[in-house]
C-alpha positions as CSV (number, residue, x, y, z in Angstrom):
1,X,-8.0,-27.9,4.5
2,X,-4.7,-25.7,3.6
3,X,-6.0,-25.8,-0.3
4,X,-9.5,-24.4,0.9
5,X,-8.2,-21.6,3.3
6,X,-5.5,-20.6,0.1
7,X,-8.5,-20.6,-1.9
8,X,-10.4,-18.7,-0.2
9,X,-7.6,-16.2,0.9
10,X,-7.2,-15.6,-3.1
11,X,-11.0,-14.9,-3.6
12,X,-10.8,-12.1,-0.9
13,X,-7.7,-10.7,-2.5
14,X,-9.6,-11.1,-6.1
15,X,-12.5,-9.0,-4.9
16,X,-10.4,-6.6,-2.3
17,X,-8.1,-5.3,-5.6
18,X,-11.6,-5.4,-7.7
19,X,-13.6,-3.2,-5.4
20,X,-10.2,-1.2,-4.5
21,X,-10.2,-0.4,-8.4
22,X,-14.2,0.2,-8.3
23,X,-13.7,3.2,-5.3
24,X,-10.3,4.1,-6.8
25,X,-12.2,7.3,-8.6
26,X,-13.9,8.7,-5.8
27,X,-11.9,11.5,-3.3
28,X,-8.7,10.4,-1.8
29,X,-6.6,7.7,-1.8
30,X,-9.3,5.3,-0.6
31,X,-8.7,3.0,-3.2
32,X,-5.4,2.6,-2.7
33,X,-5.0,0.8,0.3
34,X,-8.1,-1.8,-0.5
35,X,-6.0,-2.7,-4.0
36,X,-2.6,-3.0,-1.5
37,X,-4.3,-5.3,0.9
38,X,-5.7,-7.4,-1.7
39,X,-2.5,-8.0,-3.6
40,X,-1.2,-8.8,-0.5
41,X,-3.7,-11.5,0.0
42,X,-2.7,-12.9,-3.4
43,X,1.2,-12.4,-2.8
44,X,0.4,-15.1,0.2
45,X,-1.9,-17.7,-1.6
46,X,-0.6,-17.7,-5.3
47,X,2.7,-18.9,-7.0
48,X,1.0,-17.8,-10.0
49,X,0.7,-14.1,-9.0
50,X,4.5,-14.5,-7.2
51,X,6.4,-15.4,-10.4
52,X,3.9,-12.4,-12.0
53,X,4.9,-10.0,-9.0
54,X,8.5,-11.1,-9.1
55,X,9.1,-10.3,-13.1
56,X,6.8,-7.1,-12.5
57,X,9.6,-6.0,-9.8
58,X,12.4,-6.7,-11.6
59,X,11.5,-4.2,-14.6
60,X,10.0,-1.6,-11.6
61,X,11.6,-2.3,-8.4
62,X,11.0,1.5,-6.9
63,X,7.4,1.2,-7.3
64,X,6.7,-2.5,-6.5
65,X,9.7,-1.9,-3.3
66,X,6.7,-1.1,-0.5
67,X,4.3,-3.6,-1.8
68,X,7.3,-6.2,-1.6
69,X,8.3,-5.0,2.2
70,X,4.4,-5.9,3.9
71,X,5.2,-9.4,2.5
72,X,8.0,-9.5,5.2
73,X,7.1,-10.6,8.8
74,X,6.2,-7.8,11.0
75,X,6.2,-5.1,8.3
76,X,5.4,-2.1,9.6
77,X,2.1,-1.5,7.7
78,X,1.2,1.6,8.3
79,X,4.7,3.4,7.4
80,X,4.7,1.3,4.1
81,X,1.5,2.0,3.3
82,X,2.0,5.6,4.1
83,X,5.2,6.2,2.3
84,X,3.3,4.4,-1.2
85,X,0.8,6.8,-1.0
86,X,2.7,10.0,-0.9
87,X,4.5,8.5,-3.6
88,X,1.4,8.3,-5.4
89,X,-0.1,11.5,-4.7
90,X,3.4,13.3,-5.8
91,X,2.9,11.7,-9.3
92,X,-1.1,13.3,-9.3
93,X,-0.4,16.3,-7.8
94,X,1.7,19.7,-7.6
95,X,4.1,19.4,-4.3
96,X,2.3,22.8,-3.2
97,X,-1.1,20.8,-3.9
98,X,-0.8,17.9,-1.7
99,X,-3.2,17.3,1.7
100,X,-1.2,14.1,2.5
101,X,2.6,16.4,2.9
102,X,0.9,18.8,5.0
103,X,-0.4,16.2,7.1
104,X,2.5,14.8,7.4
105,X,4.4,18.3,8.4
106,X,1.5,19.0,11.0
107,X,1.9,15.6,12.6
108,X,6.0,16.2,12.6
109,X,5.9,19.8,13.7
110,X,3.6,18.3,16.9
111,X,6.0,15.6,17.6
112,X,8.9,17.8,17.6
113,X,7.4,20.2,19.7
114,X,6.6,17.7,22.4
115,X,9.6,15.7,22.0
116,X,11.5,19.2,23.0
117,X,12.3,19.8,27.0
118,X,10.3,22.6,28.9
């Protein structure tokens, strides 16, 4: 029963980083995540694809870092998966260009302002 669930956990990766790839052109970073969820998915149900990732990490550790982090229990998902796209975006994009680093310094000028006493 374990060998059919790990099989079928690496056809969902297969297809989640072959549609992420697929939507990849279109506006926004919406490809992204679907790729990062499906190698995920085959981090957890391949040795094959571990010995890949682990020689893949060893020649670019900065890059592969977040993707190696949601393989921990309880990663934080959404702050790893936030920090890889900035990253992402800074390599496409012009600092004075990029939506996702205003967002961010909308988001953290609100928190501040309610974290301050009246």
């Amino acid at each position: 029963m374990a060998i059919v669930f790990k099989l079928i956990l690496m056809i969902a990766g297969g297809l989640l980083v072959a549609l992420g790839v697929v939507i990849s052109p279109l506006p926004g970073p919406l490809g992204l995540p679907v790729v990062i969820v499906g190698l995920v998915l085959l981090l957890r149900s391949s040795t094959w694809v571990k010995r890949q990732f682990v020689k893949l990490y060893h020649k670019h550790p900065k890059w592969l870092g977040p993707l190696r982090s949601l393989m921990r229990p309880r990663a934080k998902f959404l702050a790893i998966l936030w920090r890889f796209m900035l990253r992402a975006e800074g390599l496409a994009l012009k600092p004075r260009n990029s939506l996702l680093r205003r967002i961010h310094r909308l988001f953290r000028r609100r928190h501040h302002a309610a974290a301050q006493p009246a």
